[in-house]
C-alpha positions in Angstrom: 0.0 0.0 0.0 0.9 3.7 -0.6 1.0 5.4 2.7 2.6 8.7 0.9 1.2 12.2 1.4 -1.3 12.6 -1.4 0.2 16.6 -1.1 4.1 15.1 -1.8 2.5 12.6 -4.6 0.9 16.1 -6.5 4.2 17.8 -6.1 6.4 15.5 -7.6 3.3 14.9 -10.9 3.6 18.7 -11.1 7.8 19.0 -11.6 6.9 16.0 -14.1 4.9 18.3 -15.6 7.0 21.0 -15.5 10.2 19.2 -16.7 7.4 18.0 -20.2 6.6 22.0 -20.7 10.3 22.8 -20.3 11.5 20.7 -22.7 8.6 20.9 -25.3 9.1 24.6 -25.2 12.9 24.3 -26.3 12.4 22.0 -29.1 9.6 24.7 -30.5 12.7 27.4 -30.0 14.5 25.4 -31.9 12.2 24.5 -34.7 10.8 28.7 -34.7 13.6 31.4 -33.5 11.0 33.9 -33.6 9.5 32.0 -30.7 12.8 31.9 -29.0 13.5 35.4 -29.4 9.9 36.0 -27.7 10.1 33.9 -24.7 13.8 34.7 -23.7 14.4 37.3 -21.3 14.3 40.6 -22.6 18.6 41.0 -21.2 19.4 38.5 -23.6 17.5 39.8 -26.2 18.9 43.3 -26.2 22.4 41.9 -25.8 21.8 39.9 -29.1 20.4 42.5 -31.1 23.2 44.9 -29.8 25.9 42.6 -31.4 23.8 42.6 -34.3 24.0 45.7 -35.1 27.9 46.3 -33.6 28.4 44.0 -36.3 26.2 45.3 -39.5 28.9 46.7 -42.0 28.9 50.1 -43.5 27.3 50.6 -46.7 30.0 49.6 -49.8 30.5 53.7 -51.1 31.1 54.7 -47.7 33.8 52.4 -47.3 35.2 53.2 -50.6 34.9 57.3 -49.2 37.1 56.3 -46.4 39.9 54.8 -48.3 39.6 57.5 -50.8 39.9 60.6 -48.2 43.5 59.6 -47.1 45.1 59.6 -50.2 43.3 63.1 -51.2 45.4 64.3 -47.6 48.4 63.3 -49.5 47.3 64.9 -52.4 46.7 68.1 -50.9 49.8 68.1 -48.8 51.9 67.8 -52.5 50.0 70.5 -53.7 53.1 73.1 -52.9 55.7 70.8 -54.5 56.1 72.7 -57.3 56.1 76.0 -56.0 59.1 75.1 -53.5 60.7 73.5 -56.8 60.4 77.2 -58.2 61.6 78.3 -54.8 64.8 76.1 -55.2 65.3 77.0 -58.8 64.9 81.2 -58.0 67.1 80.3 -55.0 64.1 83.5 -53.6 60.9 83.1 -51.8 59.8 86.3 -53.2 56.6 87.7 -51.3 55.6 83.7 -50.3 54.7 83.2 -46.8 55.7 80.9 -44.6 52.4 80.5 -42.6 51.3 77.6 -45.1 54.1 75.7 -44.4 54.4 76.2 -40.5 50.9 75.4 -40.3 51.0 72.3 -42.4 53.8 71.1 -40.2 51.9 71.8 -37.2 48.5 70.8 -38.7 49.9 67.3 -39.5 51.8 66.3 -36.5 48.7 67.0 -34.2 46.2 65.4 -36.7 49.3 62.1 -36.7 48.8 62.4 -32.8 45.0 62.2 -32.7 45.2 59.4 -35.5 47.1 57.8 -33.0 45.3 58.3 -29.7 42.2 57.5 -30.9 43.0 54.1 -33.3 42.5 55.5 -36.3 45.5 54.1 -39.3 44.0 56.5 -42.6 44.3 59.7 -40.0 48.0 58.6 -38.7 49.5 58.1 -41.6 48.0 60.4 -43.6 49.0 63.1 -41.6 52.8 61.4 -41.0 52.7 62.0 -44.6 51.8 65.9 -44.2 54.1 66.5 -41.5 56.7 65.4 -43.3 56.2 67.0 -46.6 55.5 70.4 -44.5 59.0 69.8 -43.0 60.4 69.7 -46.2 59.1 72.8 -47.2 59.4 74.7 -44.3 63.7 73.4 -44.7 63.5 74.3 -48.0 61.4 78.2 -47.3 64.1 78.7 -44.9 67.2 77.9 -46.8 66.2 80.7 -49.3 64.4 83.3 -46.9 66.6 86.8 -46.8 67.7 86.9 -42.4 65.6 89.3 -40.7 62.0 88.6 -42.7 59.5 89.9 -40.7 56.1 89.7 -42.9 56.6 85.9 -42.6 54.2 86.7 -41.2 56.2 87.5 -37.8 60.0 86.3 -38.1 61.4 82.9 -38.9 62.4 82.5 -35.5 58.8 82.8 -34.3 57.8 80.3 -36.5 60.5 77.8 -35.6 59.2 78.7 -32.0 56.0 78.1 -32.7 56.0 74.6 -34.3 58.5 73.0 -31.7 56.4 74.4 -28.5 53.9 72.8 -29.9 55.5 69.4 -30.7 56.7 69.4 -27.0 53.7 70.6 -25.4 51.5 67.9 -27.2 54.3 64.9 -26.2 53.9 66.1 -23.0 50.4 66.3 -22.8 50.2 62.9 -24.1 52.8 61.2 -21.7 51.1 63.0 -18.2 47.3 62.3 -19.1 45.0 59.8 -20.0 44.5 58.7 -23.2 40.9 59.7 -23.9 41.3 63.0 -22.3 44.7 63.8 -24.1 42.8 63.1 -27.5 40.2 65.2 -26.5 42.8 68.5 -26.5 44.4 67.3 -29.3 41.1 67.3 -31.3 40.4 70.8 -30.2 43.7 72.2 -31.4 43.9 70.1 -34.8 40.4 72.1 -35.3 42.3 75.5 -34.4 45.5 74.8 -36.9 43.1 73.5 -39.5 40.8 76.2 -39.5 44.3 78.5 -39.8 45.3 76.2 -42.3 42.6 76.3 -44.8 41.5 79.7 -44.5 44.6 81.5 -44.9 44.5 81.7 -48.8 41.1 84.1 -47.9 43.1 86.4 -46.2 43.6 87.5 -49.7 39.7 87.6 -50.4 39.9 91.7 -50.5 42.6 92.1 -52.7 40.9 89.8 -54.8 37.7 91.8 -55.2 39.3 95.0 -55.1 41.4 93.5 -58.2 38.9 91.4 -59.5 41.3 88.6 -60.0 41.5 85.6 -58.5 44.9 84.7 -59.9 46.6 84.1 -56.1 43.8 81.5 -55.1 45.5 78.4 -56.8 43.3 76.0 -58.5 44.3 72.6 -58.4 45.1 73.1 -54.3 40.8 74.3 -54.1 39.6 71.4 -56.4 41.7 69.4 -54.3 40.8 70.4 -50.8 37.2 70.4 -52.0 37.9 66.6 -53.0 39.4 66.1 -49.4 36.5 67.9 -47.1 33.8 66.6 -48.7 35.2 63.2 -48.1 35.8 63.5 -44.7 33.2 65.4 -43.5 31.1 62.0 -45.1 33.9 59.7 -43.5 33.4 62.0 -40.2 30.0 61.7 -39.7 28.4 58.6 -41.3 31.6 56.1 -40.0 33.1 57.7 -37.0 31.0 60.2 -35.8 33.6 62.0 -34.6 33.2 65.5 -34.3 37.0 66.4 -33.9 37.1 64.8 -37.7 33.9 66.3 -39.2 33.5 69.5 -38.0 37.0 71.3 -39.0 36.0 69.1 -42.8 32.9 71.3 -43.0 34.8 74.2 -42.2 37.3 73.4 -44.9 35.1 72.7 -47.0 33.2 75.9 -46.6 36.5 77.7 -47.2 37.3 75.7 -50.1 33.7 76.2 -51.7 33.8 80.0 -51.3 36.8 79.9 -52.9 35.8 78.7 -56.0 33.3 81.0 -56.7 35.7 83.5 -56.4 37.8 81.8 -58.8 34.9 81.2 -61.5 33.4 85.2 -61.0 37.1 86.4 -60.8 39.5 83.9 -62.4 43.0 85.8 -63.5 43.2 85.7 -67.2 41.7 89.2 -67.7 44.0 91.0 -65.2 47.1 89.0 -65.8 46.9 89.4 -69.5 46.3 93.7 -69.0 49.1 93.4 -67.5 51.4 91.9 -69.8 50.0 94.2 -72.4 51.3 97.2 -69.9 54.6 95.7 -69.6 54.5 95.1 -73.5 54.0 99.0 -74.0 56.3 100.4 -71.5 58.9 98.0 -73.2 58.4 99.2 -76.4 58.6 102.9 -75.0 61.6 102.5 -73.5 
């Protein structure tokens, strides 16, 4: 005879029970993942769905955009190569400046530092690249500027100053402070340098109306840094939402766009050609 608790007996038919429901319900799972997805808990399902979309890719053209934008940095960066080839042939900088080149120097080595503090290869080396052709010619600017310059603008000695305080200053700030909060200051000054950087060929913007000749906003170097802004603001926003990255683009690219409207309302021919015909004249006078 049974002489168990008819209470016990009920328990132990329930967990049968339970064990059935348990395991009917995990072969459905596996037959229907929409039914899995519905009677997990909702941690598991958020954690799923956030790898999901960690791992979705980026759309094909924006990848292509972010291989293209480094190499228009490089191209923009040998944009001055043949003026400091005439440089070193006229053994003269004539009325040049060397703002573009101290700021390219400068510009590149912090952008090469944020590449860097923030794991980002195509801004590093890009900007490696920059530095090191803005090197060149600053050497080169300096091997043929008369001593004493001062409407450099400043003197060579303040620019020399200049880009090594801030070489040291940025090492140093990287070596004392975190990471995250080092890139952070970094980010903020490449913005600075590459506002300086892009917009200095507009500090010519009122000769050139007063003139009505664009002939000293070079061409290819616009196109170019068009090319480069529009690239990365893209790269900037849609891929590494970086604000450090996109914002300064815009900016560039603003400068760049208002500079070639100048160059189609203005262009150079007209003026350059009066010009010659002036010189032609006064020749034949003489």
């Amino acid at each position: 005879s049974d002489h168990r608790c008819p209470s016990s007996i009920l328990t132990r038919k329930m967990g049968s029970f339970r064990i059935i429901a348990i395991t009917a319900a995990y072969f459905a799972a596996s037959a229907n993942p929409a039914m899995a997805r519905a009677s997990a808990p909702k941690s598991i399902v958020a954690e799923k769905s956030v790898s999901t979309t960690t791992k979705s890719e980026p759309p094909k053209w924006l990848e292509i955009c972010s291989k293209i934008a480094p190499a228009t940095s490089v191209l923009c960066s040998l944009a001055p190569l043949p003026t400091i080839f005439e440089v070193s042939r006229n053994k003269s900088v004539g009325s040049l400046p060397l703002l573009s080149y101290s700021s390219m120097t400068a510009n590149g080595f912090v952008w090469a530092l944020y590449g860097w503090l923030t794991d980002s290869p195509a801004v590093k080396w890009a900007n490696i690249v920059g530095t090191l052709l803005g090197s060149y010619y600053f050497k080169e600017f300096k091997k043929y500027c008369p001593p004493g310059s001062s409407n450099l603008p400043g003197t060579m000695n303040h620019h020399i100053f200049g880009v090594t305080w801030l070489i040291l200053a940025n090492s140093f700030l990287v070596s004392k402070f975190p990471k995250q909060f080092a890139a952070d200051i970094v980010g903020k000054e490449g913005i600075l340098i590459f506002i300086i950087l892009f917009a200095s060929p507009l500090a010519a913007l009122k000769n050139v109306i007063a003139t009505k000749s664009a002939a000293s906003i070079p061409l290819p170097f616009t196109i170019a840094s068009t090319i480069n802004c529009s690239l990365w603001s893209i790269v900037g926003v849609l891929l590494m939402n970086d604000f450090n990255i996109y914002f300064p683009s815009m900016m560039g690219l603003l400068c760049a766009l208002l500079q070639l409207f100048l160059k189609g309302m203005y262009g150079g021919s007209k003026i350059e050609t009066v010009m010659l015909q002036e010189m032609g004249k006064m020749e034949h006078t003489v």
